[in-house]
C-alpha positions in Angstrom: 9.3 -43.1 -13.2 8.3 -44.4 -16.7 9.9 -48.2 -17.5 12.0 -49.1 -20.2 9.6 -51.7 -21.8 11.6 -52.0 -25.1 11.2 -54.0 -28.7 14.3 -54.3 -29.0 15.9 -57.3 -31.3 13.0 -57.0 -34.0 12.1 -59.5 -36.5 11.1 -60.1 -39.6 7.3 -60.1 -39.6 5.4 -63.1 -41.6 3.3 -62.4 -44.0 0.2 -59.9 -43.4 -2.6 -62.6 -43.9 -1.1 -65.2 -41.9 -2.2 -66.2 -38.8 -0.2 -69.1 -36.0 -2.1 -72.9 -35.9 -2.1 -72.7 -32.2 -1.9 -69.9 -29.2 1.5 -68.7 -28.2 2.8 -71.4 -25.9 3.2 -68.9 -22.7 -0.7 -67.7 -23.0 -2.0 -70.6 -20.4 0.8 -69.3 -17.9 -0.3 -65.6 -18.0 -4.3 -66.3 -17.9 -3.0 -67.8 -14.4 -1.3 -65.0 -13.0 -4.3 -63.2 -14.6 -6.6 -65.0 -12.7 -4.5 -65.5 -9.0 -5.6 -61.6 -9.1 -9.4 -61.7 -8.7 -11.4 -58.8 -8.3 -12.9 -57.7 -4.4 -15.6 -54.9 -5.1 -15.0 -51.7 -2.8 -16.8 -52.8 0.3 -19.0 -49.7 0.1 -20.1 -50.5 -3.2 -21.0 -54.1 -3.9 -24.0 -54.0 -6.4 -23.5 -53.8 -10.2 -25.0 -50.2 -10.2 -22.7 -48.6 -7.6 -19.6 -50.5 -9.5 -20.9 -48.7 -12.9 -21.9 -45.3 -11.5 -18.3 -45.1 -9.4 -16.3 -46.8 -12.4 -17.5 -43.3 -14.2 -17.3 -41.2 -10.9 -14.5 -42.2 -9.0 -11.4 -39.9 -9.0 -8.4 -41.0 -10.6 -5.0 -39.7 -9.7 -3.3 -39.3 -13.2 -3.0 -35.3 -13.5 -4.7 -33.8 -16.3 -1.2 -31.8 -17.5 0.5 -34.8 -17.9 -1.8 -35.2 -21.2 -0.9 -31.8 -22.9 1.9 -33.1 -24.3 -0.2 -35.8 -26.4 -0.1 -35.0 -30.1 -3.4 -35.3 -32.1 -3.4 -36.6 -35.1 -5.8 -37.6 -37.9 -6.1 -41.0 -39.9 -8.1 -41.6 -42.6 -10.1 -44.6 -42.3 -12.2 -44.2 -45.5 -12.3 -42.1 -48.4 -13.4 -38.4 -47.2 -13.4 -40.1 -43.5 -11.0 -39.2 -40.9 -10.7 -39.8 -36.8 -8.9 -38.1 -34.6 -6.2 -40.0 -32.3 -4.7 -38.7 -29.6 -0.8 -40.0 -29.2 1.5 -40.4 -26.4 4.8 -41.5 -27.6 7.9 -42.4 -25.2 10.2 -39.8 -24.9 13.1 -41.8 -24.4 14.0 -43.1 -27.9 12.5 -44.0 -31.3 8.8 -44.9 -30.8 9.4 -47.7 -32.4 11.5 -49.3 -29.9 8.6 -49.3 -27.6 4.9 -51.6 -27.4 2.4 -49.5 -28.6 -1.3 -49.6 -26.8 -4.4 -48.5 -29.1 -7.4 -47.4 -27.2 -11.1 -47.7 -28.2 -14.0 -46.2 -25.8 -17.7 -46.9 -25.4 -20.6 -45.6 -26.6 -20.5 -41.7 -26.4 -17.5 -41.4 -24.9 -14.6 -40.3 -26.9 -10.7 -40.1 -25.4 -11.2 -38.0 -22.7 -13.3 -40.7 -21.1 -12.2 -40.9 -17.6 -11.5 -44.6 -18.0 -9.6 -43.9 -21.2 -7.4 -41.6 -19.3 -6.1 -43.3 -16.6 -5.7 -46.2 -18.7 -3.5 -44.6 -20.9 -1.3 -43.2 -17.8 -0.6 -46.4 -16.5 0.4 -47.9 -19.8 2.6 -45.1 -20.3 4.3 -45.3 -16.9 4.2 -49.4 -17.8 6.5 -48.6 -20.7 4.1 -48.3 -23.7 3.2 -45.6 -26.4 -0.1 -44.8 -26.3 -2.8 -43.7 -28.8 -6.4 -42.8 -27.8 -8.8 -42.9 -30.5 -11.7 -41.2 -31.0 -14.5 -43.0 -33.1 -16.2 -40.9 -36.0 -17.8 -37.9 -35.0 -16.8 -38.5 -31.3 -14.6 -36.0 -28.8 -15.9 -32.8 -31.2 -14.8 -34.3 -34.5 -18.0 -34.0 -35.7 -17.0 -32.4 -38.8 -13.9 -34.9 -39.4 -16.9 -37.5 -40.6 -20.3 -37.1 -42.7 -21.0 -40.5 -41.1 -22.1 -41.7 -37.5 -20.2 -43.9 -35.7 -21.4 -47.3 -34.7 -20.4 -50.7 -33.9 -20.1 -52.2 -37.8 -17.1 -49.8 -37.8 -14.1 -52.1 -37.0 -12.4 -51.5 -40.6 -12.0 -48.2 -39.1 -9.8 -49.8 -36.3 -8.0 -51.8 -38.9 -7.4 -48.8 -40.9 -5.7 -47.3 -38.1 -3.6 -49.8 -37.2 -2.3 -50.4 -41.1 -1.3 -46.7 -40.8 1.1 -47.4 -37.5 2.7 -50.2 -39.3 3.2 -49.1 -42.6 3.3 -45.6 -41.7 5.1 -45.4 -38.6 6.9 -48.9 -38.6 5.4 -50.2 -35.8 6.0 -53.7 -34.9 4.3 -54.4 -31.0 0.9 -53.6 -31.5 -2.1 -54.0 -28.8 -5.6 -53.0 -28.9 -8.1 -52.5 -26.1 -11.5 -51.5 -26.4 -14.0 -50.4 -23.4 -17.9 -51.2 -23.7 -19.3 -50.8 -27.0 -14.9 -50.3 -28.3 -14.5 -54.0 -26.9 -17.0 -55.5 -29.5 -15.5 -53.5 -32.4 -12.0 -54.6 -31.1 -13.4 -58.3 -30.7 -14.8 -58.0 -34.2 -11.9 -56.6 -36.1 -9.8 -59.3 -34.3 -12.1 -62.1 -35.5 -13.6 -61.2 -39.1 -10.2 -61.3 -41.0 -6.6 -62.6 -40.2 -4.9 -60.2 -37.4 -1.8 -58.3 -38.8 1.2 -60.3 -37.3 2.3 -56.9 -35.5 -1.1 -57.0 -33.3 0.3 -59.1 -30.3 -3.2 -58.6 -28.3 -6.6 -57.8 -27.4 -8.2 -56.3 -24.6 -12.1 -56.0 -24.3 -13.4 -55.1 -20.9 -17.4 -55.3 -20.6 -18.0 -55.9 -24.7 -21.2 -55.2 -25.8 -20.8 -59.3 -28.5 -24.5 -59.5 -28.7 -26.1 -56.3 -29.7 -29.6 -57.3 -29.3 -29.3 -58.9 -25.6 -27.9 -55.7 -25.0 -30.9 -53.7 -26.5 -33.2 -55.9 -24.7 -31.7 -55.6 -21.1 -31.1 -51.7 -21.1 -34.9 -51.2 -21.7 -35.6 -52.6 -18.1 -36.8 -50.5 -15.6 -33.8 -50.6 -13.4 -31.8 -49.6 -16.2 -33.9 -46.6 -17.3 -31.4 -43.7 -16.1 -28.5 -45.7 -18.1 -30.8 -45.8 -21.3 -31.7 -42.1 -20.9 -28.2 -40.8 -20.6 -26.9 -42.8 -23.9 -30.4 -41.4 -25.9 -29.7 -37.7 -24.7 -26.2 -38.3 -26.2 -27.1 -39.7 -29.0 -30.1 -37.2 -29.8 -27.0 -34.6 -29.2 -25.2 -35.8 -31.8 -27.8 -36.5 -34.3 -29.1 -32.6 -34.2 -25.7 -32.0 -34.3 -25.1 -34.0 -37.5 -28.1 -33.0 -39.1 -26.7 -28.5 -39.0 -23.3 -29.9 -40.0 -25.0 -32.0 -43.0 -28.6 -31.0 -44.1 -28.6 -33.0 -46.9 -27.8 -36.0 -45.5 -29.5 -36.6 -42.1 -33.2 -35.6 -41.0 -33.5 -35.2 -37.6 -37.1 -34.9 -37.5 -37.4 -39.2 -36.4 -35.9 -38.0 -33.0 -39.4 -37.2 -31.4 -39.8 -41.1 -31.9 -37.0 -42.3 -30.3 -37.6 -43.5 -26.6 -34.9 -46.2 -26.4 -31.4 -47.0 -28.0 -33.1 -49.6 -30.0 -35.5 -46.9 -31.5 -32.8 -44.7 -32.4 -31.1 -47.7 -33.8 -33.5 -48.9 -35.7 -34.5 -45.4 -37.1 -30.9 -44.1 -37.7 -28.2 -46.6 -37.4 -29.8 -48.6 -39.3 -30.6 -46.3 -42.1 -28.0 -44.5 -42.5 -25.5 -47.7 -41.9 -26.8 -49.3 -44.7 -28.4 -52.5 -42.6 -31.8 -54.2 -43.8 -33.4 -53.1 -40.2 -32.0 -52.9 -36.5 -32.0 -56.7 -36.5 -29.9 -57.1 -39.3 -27.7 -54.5 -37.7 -27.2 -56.1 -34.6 -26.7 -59.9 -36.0 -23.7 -58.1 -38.3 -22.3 -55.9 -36.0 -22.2 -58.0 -33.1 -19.0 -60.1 -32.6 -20.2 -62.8 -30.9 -20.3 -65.0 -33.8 -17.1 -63.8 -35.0 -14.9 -65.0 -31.9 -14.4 -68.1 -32.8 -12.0 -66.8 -35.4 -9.9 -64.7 -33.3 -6.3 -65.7 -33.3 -4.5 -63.3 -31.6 -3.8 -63.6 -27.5 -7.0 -61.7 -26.1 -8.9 -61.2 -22.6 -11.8 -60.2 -22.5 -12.7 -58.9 -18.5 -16.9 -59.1 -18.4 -18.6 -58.9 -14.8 -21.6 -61.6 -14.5 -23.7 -58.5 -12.9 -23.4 -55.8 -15.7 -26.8 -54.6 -15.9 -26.7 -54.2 -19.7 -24.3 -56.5 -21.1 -25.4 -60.0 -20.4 -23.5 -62.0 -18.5 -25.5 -65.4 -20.8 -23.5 -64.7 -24.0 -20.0 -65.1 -22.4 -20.9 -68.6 -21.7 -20.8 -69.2 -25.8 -18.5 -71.6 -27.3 -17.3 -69.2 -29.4 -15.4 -68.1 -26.3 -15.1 -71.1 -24.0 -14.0 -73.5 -27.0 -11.4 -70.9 -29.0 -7.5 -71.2 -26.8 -6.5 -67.4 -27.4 -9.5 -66.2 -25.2 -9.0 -65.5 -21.7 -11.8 -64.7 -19.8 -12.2 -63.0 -16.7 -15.5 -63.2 -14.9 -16.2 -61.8 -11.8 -19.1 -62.4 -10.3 -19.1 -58.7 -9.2 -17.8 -55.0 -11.1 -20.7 -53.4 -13.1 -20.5 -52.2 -16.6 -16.8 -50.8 -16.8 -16.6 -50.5 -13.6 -14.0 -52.9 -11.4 -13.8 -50.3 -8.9 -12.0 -52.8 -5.9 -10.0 -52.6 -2.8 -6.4 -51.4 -3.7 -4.0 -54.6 -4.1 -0.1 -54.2 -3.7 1.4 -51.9 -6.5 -1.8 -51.3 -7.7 -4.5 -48.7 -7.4 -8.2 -49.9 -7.2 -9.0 -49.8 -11.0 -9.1 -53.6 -11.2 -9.4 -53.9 -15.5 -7.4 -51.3 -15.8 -4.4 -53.1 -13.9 -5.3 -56.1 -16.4 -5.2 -54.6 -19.3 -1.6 -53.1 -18.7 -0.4 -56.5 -17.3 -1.7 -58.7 -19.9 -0.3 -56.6 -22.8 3.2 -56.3 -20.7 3.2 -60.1 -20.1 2.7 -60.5 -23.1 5.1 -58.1 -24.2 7.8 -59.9 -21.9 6.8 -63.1 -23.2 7.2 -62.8 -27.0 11.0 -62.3 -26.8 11.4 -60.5 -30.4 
């Protein structure tokens, strides 16, 4: 039975561009029942690799019907640029009397990712609309964008927002972002002042430092994750190239061995960066954290095999008082796959990120 999680009593908002001195004072008392909830891996599956491979594999129980219903819906997030969103709003009343929860996934996925799914059902049955967004050219939409996604693109998660609020009236906003969708949700969140009506963040396993990331996929016990992402990616690229000649030449592919080849000879270029490094120093949001001013948790395991665990010990995270960090010592790359806990189903970050954004919820009192 779905909740009756409600907005009700809404205020005035502040001004767009203005963002509070200091974190909300009920922040310190949710990261502790955050963290009285620690993760225990599955006892069959302990090491990061089994944690990633099940996160992925592992059956969920939302049914597939339940998500006919959604309505899809296009935004425009630059001139001639559109993404497709797919929206589950409360049927019990005027969407805007509900918290709304935007979804970003990871590198090629798109909102059918498993993880995106079952997320989206528990929010629901938490008391949320949902929306699950599909990044440029991702989920088939291919032809919706000339241009390839990538992890610069956080404007395009800003866009969508500014459409909720001055489209839809939407007033409780939050944003959670999986893999490579945390570090665009971390970005957005940190490179310009947070629209009052964004009341949270959620990243679980960011990728904040782009070239660590690069680096530590190209070992050899990572080779199998590397190749999956550049058989995607090569996908897409051919793809690209039939539905736009002029602009992209596919022909660099038979060079491409890792994801930092393929960045270097396509993200880059056709991003408009300098060179891979340049494109990983400006699209990573490591630097930008600091800045964030908006409640956020960020849920990173210290075994990912691809994210390193060595950039969450920044100051840019341990120093800034919105950022609530949950670090397991165990759970993979998205992955969190743990014993089942009282009310709860064994989908670890998936339980936090519909608690934090309902405590938070609860909390605000507007």
């Amino acid at each position: 039975m779905d909740s009756t999680l409600t907005t009700a009593g809404q205020i005035a908002a502040p001004p767009r561009d203005a963002a509070p001195s200091r974190p909300p004072s009920f922040l310190p008392e949710i990261a502790r029942t955050l963290k009285a909830k620690p993760f225990y891996p599955h006892r069959l599956f302990r090491n990061s690799h089994a944690q990633t491979v099940m996160g992925y594999a592992w059956p969920r129980r939302f049914r597939l019907r339940d998500l006919r219903g959604d309505q899809a819906r296009l935004f425009e997030v630059a001139p001639g640029v559109q993404v497709m969103v797919h929206c589950r709003w409360q049927n019990n009343g005027d969407p805007r009397a509900h918290p709304t929860l935007v979804l970003v996934h990871g590198l090629e996925g798109s909102s059918t990712s498993v993880y995106m799914l079952s997320t989206a059902h528990k929010a629901y049955r938490a008391g949320f609309n949902v929306l699950r967004l599909n990044l440029r050219s991702c989920g088939g939409t291919e032809h919706l964008a000339p241009t390839l996604y990538n992890s610069s693109m956080s404007p395009d998660l800003r866009a969508v927002l500014d459409e909720l609020i001055s489209r839809d009236g939407l007033r409780h906003l939050y944003l959670a972002g999986f893999s490579l969708g945390g570090n665009m949700s971390l970005k957005m969140a940190g490179e310009s002042a947070a629209p009052p009506e964004l009341r949270g963040v959620c990243a679980i396993s960011p990728s904040i430092d782009l070239s660590a990331c690069a680096d530590a996929i190209e070992r050899r016990a990572n080779w199998a994750y590397q190749k999956n992402f550049i058989i995607g990616l090569k996908r897409k690229m051919r793809d690209a190239q039939r539905l736009y000649p002029e602009r992209y030449d596919a022909a660099p592919l038979k060079l491409v061995r890792t994801l930092r080849d393929f960045d270097s000879h396509f993200t880059a270029v056709h991003g408009g960066f300098r060179d891979v490094d340049d494109y990983y120093a400006r699209a990573s949001s490591l630097p930008l954290i600091k800045n964030i001013h908006v409640p956020t948790l960020i849920v990173h395991a210290q075994d990912d095999p691809f994210v390193p665990f060595d950039s969450f010990r920044h100051p840019s995270l341990s120093d800034n008082p919105y950022v609530v960090l949950l670090a397991p010592p165990q759970g993979g790359h998205v992955g969190f796959v743990g014993e089942p806990a009282t009310g709860e189903d064994r989908f670890w970050s998936e339980n936090r990120i519909v608690e934090f954004c309902r405590l938070l919820q609860e909390s605000a009192g507007d």
